[in-house]
Steps between C-alpha positions, in 0.01 A plus 500: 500500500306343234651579163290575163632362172499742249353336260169524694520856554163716361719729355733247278190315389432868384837540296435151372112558343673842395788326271271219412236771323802685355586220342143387362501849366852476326407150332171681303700816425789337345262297279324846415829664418619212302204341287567737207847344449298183482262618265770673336733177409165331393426765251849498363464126474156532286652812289812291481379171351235746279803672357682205465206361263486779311872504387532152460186329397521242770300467838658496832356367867175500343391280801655723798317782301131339576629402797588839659246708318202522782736553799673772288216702444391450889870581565429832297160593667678462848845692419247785353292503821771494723658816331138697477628738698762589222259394170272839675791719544557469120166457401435827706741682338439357108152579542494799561198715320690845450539432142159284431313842355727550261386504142693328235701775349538608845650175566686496141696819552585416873724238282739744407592639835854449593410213807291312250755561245683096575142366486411688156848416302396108575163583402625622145745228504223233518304670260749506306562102520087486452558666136779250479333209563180592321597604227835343404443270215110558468489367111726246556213208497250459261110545564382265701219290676221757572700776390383428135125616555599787710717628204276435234217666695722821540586515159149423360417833711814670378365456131132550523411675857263155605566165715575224258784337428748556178604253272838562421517283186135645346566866644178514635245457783394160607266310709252620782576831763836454706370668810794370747671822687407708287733753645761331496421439117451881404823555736694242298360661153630826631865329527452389147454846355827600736729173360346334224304178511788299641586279821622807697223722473235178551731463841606882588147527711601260724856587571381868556207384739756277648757797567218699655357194746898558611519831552111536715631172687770691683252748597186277631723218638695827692152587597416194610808364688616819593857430457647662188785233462315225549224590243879620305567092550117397402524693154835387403391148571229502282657702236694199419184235583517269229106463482471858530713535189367249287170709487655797511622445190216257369293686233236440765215704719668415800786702488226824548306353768801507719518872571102544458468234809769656653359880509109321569624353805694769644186759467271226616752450839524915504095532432395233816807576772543890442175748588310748385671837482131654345319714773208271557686234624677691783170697595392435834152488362549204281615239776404211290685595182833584687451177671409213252551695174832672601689405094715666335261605187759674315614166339160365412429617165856463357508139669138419316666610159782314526250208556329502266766576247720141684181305482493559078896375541452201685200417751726324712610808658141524715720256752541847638136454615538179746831593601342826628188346638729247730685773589206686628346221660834451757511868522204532688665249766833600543407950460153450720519891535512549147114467435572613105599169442185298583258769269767427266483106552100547447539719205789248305276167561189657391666573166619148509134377541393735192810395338364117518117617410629704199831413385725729315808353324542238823394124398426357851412143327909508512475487893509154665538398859799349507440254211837580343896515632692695330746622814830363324505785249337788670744389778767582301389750317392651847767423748816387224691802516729692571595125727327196434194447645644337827687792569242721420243364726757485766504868536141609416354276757715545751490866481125507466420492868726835526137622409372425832884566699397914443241746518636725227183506323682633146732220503237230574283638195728526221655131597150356552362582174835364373464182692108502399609536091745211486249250703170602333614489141696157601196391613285626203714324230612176651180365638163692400537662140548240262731709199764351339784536745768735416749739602358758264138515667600656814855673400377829610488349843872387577635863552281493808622184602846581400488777703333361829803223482771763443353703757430251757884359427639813549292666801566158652878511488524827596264454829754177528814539395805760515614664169752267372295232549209658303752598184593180510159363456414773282764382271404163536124600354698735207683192415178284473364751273807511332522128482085482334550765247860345385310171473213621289748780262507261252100452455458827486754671245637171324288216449104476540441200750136572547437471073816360372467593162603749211205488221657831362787272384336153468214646308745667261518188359121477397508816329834408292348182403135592454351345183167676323199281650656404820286483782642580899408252744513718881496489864493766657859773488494790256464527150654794483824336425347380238471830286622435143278218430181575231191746691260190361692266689270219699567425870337232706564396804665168686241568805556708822545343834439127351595450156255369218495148437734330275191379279411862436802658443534268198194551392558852471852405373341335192286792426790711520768258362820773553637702752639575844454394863633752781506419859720607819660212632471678832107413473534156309307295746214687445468335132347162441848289496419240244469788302871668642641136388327531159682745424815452603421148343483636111496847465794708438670696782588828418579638931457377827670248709744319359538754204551818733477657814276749385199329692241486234395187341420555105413229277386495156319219276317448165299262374804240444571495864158443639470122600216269591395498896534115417865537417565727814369315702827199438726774455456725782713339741774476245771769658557807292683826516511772302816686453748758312791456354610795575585460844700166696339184678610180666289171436585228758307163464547172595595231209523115519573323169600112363650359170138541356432882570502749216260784448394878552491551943441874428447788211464866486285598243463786327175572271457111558836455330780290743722787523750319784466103530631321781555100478615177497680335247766221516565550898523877448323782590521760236366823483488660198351789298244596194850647334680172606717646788527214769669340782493188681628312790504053542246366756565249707277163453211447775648748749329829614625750346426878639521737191591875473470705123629862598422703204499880408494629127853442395596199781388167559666307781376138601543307888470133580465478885685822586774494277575694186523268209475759164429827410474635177456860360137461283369825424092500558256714332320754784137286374202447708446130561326245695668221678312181444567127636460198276253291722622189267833460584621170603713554767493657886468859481390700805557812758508768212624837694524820266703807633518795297853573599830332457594269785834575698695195630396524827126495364604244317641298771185556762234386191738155439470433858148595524245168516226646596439702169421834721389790303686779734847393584794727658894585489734743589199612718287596191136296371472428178158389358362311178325650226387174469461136694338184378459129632388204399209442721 
């Protein structure tokens, strides 16, 4: 009998192809089940090293980040597809369009029913932080940058009823029309009648308008995401956006456009998506007009009022335009059975063609193809938040083929024209219209992108993750937010960073010391703060965005041979700097750096103190400071000397009287006083010697290489003076460093041992700067 292995049998080879396809279909599954962990640990590693940054200042696996970026978004596409099946379960169920003909105080009173009562009590909460954050502080800087034409527009309305600009020190009407938002300027006049003419009324506009974008951004981004604690998350975010804050409370137009955009594009979404609810449209004898002109009509004429009343705010806001236009144009593709769309597509470009033929407010000579980059900002000011832009990214592209994963046509609309807004305006403003890049110009934007990345985030972890996973990354994007706004709290309610200055205080000191004849010398700021001074008072001007020449500044000097010259040092470089070193060269310092922190640089001169170019021209190299006696410094400065060295190294002067001398007489270097105070300390003979003078107004302590060789009690008047060096002293001087503070020993210690004459040195994990650095060259 002839016996048959088993291994040949047709029925194990069966078993065998059986358990070999099991486990082909096991390997693909478990890589399905398990890529989202992947993805997962990669996003904590991105948020990680983001949050990381943020707290600390210092950049982590910057490398590994560019490294992993591309495979984590593919990573993201592919965990999204593989769960589709669960992204259209929710989307199914969050789209729903029960509630979508609801009006809005439909929708506002359904807030107060008892299962939306959780969702409302955060919704007061946050606006209550909006108000907060808005408004907390508004007066605390002084006017500002553009604020200063805004304000004196308003009031020039507030007192007379037209456009023109007030002078604050002449109480009248000056110069040509200000026809800039006019709106916003009869809005702001109406604030003054409320408060006063003062800083918070000039600002109140823009907090309110900025409490109001708040409170319609809970309802719209709800409308739009469908998910009342995401657009819950959204809001709060950008209640405490920094960027959103700054012009929120920036005496500004752009503060108003926010809501205005925000209303404009929500009836504009509303007026192309919903239909007709009119008869004619859903007569069976009008098959064209329910077919290609199927709108919702209602919205038109409130959405062409609001129009035209954002276009006399700021023209920028007719972005709405393209964006809707694009959005159109891939409608018509991905809804084919929607014919309203192409009509719609027709109608939109042919107003773009009349729009080019006869153009209303819109300067296409600003368009460009592609001649300019200007991606690194509007990247930012794009895609930089509530993440960093990495993050960001991360999330919106990877979710954006969820688009295409579902045939929920609801969800796909409101995400597309999401995903169509961030890209077209990003577009737009990096590479075709050549404007001066800012944050500012498309503000009214980010909500919309704020919301499409809180959205996608959080639709995304829920499709992905289980519930303690997606608090925990919840609190992970809370504490980014938290992170930003703790960051930026002191630019917004403590010191100005943007225009580091206080002309309200600095400019004090004009008015106190005003003399009859004296003429101003200006760029740019307020005069307000110069009220006091006589009506007749003449201003000219140091230039605008390049200074005048040095040449014809004296000129007009000579013809008007006393009086002041006021500039931010915030905006310095814009001045002609042979002239900046003039001045600070022989005319008296009255604030500014050196003096105070008040940021304001105010000179003023007569016709004593104006000098020959000729003699400038040696002189201006010579190192000079201007400083008060008033507050502490520390000069450090390198000395060499021999048997033969005697002589003034350094003076301050005061009126052109020495008022502190420091030499070298006999081997010693003394400093000493107009009222004969002094102290001194013996020099070593052709050594380098590193010397510190600590001084405040009542203590003078000197150093010789580190160590503490005298101090002395010598009681200094609080004067304005101007440090000077002798340029013909006979021995090695060199490395003069000037810190307006009083050096501690371990200061002390690091600026003995430093050779390389740095101007930014640390210890005990704190920088420390100059006021002042000069080398022999």
């Amino acid at each position: 009998m002839k016996r048959i292995s088993k291994k040949n049998t047709p029925n194990q080879k069966s078993v065998n192809k059986k358990r070999q396809k099991v486990s082909v279909t096991r390997k693909p599954m478990y890589i399905r089940k398990n890529l989202k962990y992947l993805f997962l640990v990669l996003i904590l590693f991105y948020i990680g090293s983001y949050l990381y940054t943020e707290y600390s200042g210092t950049e982590v696996f910057k490398n590994l980040q560019n490294l992993f970026y591309i495979p984590t978004i593919l990573i993201g596409i592919l965990t999204l597809y593989f769960d589709k099946n669960k992204l259209n379960e929710i989307v199914n169920k969050q789209f729903n369009t029960n509630n979508e003909k609801q009006n809005f105080i439909q929708k506002t009173k359904g807030l107060f029913f008892k299962k939306e009562l959780p969702a409302t009590s955060l919704f007061i909460l946050i606006l209550g932080i909006s108000v907060f954050t808005l408004f907390h502080k508004l007066d605390n800087f002084d006017i500002f940058s553009d604020e200063v034409q805004v304000t004196q527009g308003a009031a020039g309305y507030y007192h007379t009823g037209e456009y023109k600009q007030w002078d604050f020190i002449k109480k009248e009407l000056v110069g040509k029309p200000y026809n800039r938002a006019k709106p916003h300027q009869w809005i702001i006049a109406q604030s003054y009648k409320l408060f006063g003419i003062n800083i918070f009324a000039a600002r109140f506009p823009s907090a309110f308008f900025g409490v109001l974008c708040i409170f319609l951004f809970y309802f719209i981004g709800k409308y739009f995401i469908k998910d009342k604690y995401a657009a819950l998350i959204a809001v709060l975010t950008f209640a405490t956006y920094f960027e959103f804050l700054f012009l929120g409370r920036w005496a500004r137009m752009y503060a108003l456009v926010y809501p205005i955009f925000l209303i404009a594009f929500y009836w504009t979404f509303k007026f192309i998506t919903e239909n007709n609810s009119y008869p004619l449209s859903n007569s069976e004898k009008y098959p064209f007009f329910t077919k290609y002109l199927n709108f919702n009509y209602t919205y038109l004429p409130f959405l062409f009022i609001l129009l035209y009343l954002g276009f006399n705010i700021h023209t920028n806001i007719a972005v709405i335009f393209p964006v809707f236009l694009v959005f159109l144009f891939t409608a018509i593709f991905i809804f084919p059975k929607e014919k309203k769309y192409i009509s719609a597509f027709m109608i939109a470009s042919l107003i773009l063609v009349l729009q080019i033929l006869f153009p209303y407010k819109i300067n296409f000579s600003q368009f460009t193809f592609f001649d300019i980059n200007n991606s690194e900002i509007y990247n930012k000011a794009l895609f930089g938040y509530p993440f960093n832009i990495s993050i960001n990214l991360i999330f919106i592209i990877s979710f954006f083929p969820s688009l295409f994963y579902t045939r929920n046509s609801t969800f796909r609309k409101k995400y597309l024209i999401l995903y169509v807004t961030a890209f077209v305006i990003w577009l737009l403003f990096s590479y075709v219209i050549e404007y001066a890049p800012s944050y500012r110009y498309i503000s009214f934007i980010t909500p919309f992108t704020v919301l499409l990345i809180v959205g996608s985030f959080i639709l995304a972890i829920k499709i992905l993750y289980n519930k303690i996973l997606q608090t925990f990354l919840i609190v992970l994007l809370l504490t980014s937010v938290t992170i930003s706004f703790s960051n930026h709290y002191k630019n917004l309610y403590i010191e100005n960073t943007y225009s580091p200055a206080k002309p309200s205080i600095a400019q004090n000191k004009v008015v106190r010391n005003f003399h009859k004849g004296d003429v101003i010398f200006k760029h740019w700021g307020p005069k307000r703060y110069l009220n006091g001074i006589p009506k007749d008072t003449k201003f000219l001007s140091l230039g605008s965005y390049r200074g005048k020449k040095l040449s014809e500044l004296l000129n007009l000097m000579k013809e008007n041979p006393q009086g002041w010259l006021i500039w931010h040092k915030y905006n310095e470089a814009r001045l002609n700097q042979n002239f900046v070193s003039y001045c600070n060269l022989y005319f008296k310092k009255y604030a500014g750096y050196g003096v105070d922190d008040y940021g304001e640089e105010i000179y003023y001169y007569d016709k004593k103190m104006l000098q020959p170019l000729e003699l400038f021209a040696y002189q201006q190299y010579f190192p000079a400071a201007n400083l008060s006696l008033r507050n502490s410094y520390s000069f450090v400065f390198d000395l060499k000397i021999n048997k033969k060295t005697n002589g003034s190294i350094f003076y301050l002067l005061k009126d052109s009287i020495i008022d502190i001398n420091c030499f070298v007489q006999n081997k010693n270097l003394i400093i000493k006083t107009s009222e004969n105070d002094s102290l001194f300390i013996s020099l070593p003979e052709n050594q380098d010697s590193r010397i510190i003078w600590s001084f405040n107004p009542e203590q003078s302590i000197l150093f010789l290489n580190g160590k503490k060789l005298t101090e002395k009690n010598i009681i200094l008047k609080p004067d304005l003076v101007k440090f000077m060096i002798n340029p013909q002293f006979n021995g090695y001087f060199n490395n003069i460093r000037l810190y307006n503070i009083i050096l501690n020993n371990s200061q002390i210690n690091v600026i003995t041992k430093d050779n390389k004459i740095s101007e930014e040195l640390k210890t005990d994990n704190k920088t420390f700067r100059t006021l002042f650095l000069w080398k022999k060259k």
